[in-house]
FIKE-900413 format. One record per residue (C-alpha): residue in three letters; x, y, z. Coordinates in steps of 0.02 Angstrom, whole numbers. Layout:
// residues N
ala, X, Y, Z
...
// end
This chain:
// residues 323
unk, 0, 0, 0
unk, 65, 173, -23
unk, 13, 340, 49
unk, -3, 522, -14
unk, -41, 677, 106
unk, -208, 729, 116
unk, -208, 895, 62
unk, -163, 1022, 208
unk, -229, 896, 353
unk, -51, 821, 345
unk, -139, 681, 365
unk, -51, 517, 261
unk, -191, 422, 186
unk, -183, 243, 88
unk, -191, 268, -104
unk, -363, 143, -73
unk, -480, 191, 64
unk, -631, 115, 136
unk, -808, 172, 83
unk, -947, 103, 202
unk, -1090, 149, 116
unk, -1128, -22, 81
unk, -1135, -108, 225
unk, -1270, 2, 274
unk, -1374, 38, 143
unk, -1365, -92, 3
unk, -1454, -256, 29
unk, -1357, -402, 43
unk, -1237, -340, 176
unk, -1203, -468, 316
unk, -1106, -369, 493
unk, -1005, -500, 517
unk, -921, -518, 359
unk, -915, -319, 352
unk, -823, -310, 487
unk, -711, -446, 436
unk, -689, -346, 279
unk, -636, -185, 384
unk, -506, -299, 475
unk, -413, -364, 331
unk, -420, -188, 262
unk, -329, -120, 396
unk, -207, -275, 402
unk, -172, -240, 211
unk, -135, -49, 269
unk, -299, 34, 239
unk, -299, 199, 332
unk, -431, 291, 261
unk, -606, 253, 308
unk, -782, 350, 253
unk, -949, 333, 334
unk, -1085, 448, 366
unk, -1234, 455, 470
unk, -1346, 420, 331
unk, -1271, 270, 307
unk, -1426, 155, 392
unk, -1440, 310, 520
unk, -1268, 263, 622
unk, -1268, 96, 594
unk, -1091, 131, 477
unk, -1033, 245, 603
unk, -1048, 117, 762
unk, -939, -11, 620
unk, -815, 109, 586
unk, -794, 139, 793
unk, -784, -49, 809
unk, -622, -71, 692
unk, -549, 77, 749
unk, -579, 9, 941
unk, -490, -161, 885
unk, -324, -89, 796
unk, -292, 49, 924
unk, -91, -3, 868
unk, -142, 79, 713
unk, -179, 240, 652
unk, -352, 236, 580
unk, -405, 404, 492
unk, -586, 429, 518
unk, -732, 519, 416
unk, -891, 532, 408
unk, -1017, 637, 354
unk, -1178, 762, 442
unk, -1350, 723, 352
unk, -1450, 879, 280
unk, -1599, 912, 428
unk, -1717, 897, 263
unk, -1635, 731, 225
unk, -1647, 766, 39
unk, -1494, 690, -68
unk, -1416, 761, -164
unk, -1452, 956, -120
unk, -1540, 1068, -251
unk, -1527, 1246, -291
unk, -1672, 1301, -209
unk, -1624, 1236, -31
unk, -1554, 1356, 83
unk, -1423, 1337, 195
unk, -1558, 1345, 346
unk, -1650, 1203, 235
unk, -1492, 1088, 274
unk, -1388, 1153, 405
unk, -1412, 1263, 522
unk, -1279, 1280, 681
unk, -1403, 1183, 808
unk, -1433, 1043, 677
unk, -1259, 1032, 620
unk, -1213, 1013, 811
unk, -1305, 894, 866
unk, -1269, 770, 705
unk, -1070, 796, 749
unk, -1120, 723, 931
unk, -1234, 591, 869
unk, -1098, 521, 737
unk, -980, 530, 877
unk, -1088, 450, 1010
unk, -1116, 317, 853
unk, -948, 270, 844
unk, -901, 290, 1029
unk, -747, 401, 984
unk, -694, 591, 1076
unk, -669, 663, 906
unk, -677, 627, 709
unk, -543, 657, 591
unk, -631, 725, 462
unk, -814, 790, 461
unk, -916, 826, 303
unk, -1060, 905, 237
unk, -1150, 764, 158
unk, -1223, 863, 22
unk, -1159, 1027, -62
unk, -1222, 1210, -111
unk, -1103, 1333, -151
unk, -1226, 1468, -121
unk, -1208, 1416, 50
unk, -1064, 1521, 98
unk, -1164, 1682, 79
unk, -1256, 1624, 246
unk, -1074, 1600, 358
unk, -1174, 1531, 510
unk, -1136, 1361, 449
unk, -964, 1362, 438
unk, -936, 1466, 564
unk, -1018, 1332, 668
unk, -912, 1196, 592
unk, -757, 1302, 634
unk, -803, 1327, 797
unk, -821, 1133, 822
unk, -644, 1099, 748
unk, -585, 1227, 867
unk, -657, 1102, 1017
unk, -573, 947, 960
unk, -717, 862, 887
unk, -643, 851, 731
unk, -495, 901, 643
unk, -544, 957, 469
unk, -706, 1014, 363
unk, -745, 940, 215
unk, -893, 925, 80
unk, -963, 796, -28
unk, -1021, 853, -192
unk, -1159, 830, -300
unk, -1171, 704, -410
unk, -1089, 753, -598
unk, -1079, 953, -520
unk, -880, 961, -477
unk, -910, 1152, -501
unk, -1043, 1175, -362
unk, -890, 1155, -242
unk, -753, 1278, -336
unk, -809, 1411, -240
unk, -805, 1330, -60
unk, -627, 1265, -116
unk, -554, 1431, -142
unk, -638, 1515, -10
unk, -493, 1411, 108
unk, -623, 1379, 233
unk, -629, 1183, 189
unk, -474, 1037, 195
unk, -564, 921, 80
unk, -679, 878, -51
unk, -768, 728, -92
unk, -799, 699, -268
unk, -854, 549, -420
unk, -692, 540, -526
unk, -689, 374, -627
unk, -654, 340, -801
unk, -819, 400, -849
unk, -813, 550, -744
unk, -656, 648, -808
unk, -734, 822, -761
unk, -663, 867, -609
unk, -490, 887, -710
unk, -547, 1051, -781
unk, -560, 1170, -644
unk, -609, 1076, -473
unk, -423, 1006, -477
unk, -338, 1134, -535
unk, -430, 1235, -373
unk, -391, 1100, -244
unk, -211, 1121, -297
unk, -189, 1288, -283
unk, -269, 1294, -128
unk, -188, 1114, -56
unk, -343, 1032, -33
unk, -375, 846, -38
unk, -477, 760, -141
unk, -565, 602, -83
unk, -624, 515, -278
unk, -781, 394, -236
unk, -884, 303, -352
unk, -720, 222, -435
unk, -826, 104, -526
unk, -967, 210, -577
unk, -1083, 121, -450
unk, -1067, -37, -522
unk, -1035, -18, -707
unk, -862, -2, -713
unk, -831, -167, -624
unk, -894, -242, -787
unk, -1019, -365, -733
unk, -1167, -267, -747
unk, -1307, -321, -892
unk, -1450, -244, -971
unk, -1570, -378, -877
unk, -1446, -326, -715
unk, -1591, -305, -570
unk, -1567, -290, -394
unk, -1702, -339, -233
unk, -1822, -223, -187
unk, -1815, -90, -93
unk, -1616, -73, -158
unk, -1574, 107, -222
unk, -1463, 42, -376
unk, -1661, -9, -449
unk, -1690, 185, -423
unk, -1527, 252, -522
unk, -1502, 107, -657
unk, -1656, 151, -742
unk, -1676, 85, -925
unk, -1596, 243, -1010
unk, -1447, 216, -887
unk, -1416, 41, -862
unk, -1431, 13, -1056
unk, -1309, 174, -1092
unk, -1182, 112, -928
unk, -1174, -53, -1014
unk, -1143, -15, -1171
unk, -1018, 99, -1130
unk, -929, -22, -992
unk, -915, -162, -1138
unk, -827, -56, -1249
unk, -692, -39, -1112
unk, -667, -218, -1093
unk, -544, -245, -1261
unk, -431, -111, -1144
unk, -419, -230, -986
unk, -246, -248, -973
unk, -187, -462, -979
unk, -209, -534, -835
unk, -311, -355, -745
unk, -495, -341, -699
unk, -599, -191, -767
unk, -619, -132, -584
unk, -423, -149, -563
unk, -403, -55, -726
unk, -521, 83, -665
unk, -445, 103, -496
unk, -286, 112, -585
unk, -359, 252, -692
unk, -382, 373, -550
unk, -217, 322, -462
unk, -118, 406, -596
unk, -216, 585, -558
unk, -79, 636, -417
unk, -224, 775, -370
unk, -319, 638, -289
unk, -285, 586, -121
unk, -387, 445, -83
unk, -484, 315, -176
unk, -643, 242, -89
unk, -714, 100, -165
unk, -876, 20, -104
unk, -839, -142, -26
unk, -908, -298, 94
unk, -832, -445, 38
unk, -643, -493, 111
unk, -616, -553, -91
unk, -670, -383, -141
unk, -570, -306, -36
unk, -404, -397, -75
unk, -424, -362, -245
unk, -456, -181, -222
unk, -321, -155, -101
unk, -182, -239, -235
unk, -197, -86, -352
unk, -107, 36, -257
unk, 60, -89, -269
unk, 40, -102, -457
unk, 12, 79, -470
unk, -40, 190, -609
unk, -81, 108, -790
unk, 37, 129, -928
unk, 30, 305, -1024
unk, -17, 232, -1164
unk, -172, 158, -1103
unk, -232, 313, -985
unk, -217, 403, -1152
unk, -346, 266, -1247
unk, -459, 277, -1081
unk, -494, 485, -1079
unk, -556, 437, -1250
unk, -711, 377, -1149
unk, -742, 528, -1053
unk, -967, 533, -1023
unk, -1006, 693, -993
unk, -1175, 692, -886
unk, -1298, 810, -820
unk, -1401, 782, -650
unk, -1566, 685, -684
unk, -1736, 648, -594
unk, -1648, 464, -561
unk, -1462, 526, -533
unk, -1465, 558, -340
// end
């Protein structure tokens, strides 16, 4: 495993991180095996690890205390995320800042996550959803600030809208935040233009999820691909998505390098953007997440190939179905 600086934290984070999402919120997830998953993540040198209270309302959160709890000779960097107090994902326009966060709400999340976990303080806390409007009304950063200045945590971050990495540009250069959390994947090149060139110039990290383009990019998705009820992937692979994902994802497979997976290949992809910090792939199987960890030891793809995948760039737009 190796390790790059997150941003201005100082923090050194593993190339591959943790994202917990699943074992939360997707069906199929068994706690057991989850938290065998964590384990061998953290034995492999996983540092890096992303929850959020939304994340089956603390359920993630009480997970992520439990690893941290059982590798106290390690150091585990921990992050998680407030929900909006309208609990509307992903944020829109019209939402104000008092819609999502106000200073009372945005306190008494920070001490429910940490209560969740059963830690003294977080090293990372995030706004779960993103407005950049939102800095014309300063109470809620102010209120973060004030937070970080108690030890709760030790640096603000947001997570961004889906396929928006410029509702964020503004909050990055403002030098009020130490991270952002953003999709970068082989489909999702768009970030490059001016969200990266921001987060350098202002040294702040970048934490890339969705490596796999929630499921597409691992390959193994099909146009009959269904999941059981009540599971959000039958809310976002609608027909005109699935079918285009697909299609898309298959014409990537003549690029797997010999002997590679696609979901190698496209964690491999965003390894060789030195902008990005932190990778956090989805995972709760121990298979999935020896696999995952490998990439960071065979490092970036060759130049040759990175060139043939931006060829593949998918420029999207927010839809009803894209939360």
């Amino acid at each position: 495993m190796k390790y790059r600086k997150l941003g201005r934290t100082n923090l050194n984070v593993s190339e591959i991180g943790y994202g917990m999402w699943g074992m939360a919120g997707w069906t199929g997830s068994d706690d057991e095996e989850s938290l065998r998953s964590l384990q061998l993540a953290a034995d492999l040198g996983c540092t890096f690890f992303d929850t959020a209270w939304g994340y089956g309302s603390g359920k993630s959160e009480s997970m992520l205390g439990k690893i941290v709890k059982a590798n106290k000779d390690k150091k585990l960097i921990t992050a998680t995320k407030m929900p909006p107090m309208n609990f509307k994902w992903p944020a829109r326009r019209e939402y104000s800042l008092g819609d999502c966060y106000p200073p009372d709400h945005i306190e008494d999340y920070v001490e429910k996550s940490l209560r969740n976990a059963g830690l003294d303080s977080f090293d990372l806390m995030q706004f779960h959803t993103w407005e950049d409007h939102w800095l014309d009304d300063d109470r809620g950063i102010r209120k973060m600030v004030e937070l970080k200045e108690k030890g709760l945590f030790h640096a603000i971050g947001i997570s961004m809208n889906r396929w928006e990495p410029w509702n964020g540009i503004r909050a990055v250069k403002s030098g009020l935040i130490d991270t952002v959390q953003v999709i970068y994947n082989i489909f999702d090149q768009s970030p490059e233009d001016e969200l990266f060139p921001a987060c350098r110039e202002m040294n702040v990290g970048v934490i890339a999820r969705v490596p796999f383009d929630e499921g597409s990019l691992t390959g193994t998705l099909t146009r009959e691909s269904k999941w059981p009820e009540g599971d959000w992937r039958n809310t976002y692979f609608v027909p005109e998505n699935l079918i285009s994902s697909v299609e898309r994802a298959d014409a990537l497979k003549p690029l797997v390098p010999e002997g590679a997976t696609m979901s190698e290949m496209a964690l491999r992809f965003i390894l060789g953007e030195p902008t990005v910090s932190t990778i956090i792939p989805g995972m709760r199987r121990t298979h999935h997440v020896a696999t995952n960890m490998s990439a960071s030891d065979a490092g970036p793809l060759d130049p040759s190939l990175m060139l043939e995948l931006r060829k593949h760039r998918w420029n999207r737009r927010p839809q009803k179905w894209s939360q």
